[in-house]
Each structure stands twice: as C-alpha cells, then as structure tokens.
N, C-alpha and C positions, 0 to 999 in steps of 0.2 A: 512845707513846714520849715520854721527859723527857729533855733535854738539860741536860749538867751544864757542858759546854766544847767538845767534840770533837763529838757529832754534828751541832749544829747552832749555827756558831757567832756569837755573839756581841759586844756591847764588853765584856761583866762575864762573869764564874764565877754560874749560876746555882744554887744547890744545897740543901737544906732540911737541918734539923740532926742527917741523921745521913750528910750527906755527899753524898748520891744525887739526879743531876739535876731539876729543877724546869720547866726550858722547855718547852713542848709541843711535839714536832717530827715530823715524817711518818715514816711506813716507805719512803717512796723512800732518806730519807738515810739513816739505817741500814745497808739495802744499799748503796748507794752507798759508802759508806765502808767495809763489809765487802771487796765489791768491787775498791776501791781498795788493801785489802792494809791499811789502818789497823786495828790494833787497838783494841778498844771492852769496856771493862769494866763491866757492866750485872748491875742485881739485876732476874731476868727472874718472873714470875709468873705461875702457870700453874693455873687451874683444874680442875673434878674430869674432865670433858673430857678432857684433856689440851691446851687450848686455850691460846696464850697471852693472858694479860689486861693486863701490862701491861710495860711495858720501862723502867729508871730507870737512864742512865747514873751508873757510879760515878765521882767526883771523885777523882783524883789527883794533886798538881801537879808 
C-alpha cells in the first residue's frame, strides 16, 4: 500500500509524477479507512493469480 494523503497521513502530499501515492503504509489503514466510510481512490494491481500486488492511492485535492 502507497499513500498519497488520505490513507496514511502526513505533513506533505506524497505522490510520484503521475499522481499516485508514494508513502508506504499498512493494510490495517486501508481497511481502517474503508471501515470508517472514507472513500479511497487507488490504482489497485493484481497479478495472473488474481492476487493483489500492490495498492497506490490516487491524489486528488
């Protein structure tokens, strides 16, 4: 999981240049925030599996 503001947050906007979160942040706060009824806009990646690989919240402001 990559936080970009909202999952886990910060003093700054962390995010690489095509927008989508940078910080490292657990699968606790994900659901957490799921949970919580906040919505979370994320480029999700999913292997041949069907496994998730990796989660990069999308920046918004």
């Amino acid at each position: 999981m990559f936080s970009a503001a909202t999952l886990c947050p910060s003093d700054s906007v962390t995010i690489d240049d095509q927008g989508y979160g940078t910080l490292p942040c657990g699968q606790d706060q994900l659901i957490q925030q799921l949970e919580d009824g906040n919505p979370v806009r994320a480029r999700i990646n999913v292997d041949g599996a069907d496994q998730i690989t990796t989660v990069k919240e999308s920046y918004h402001p």
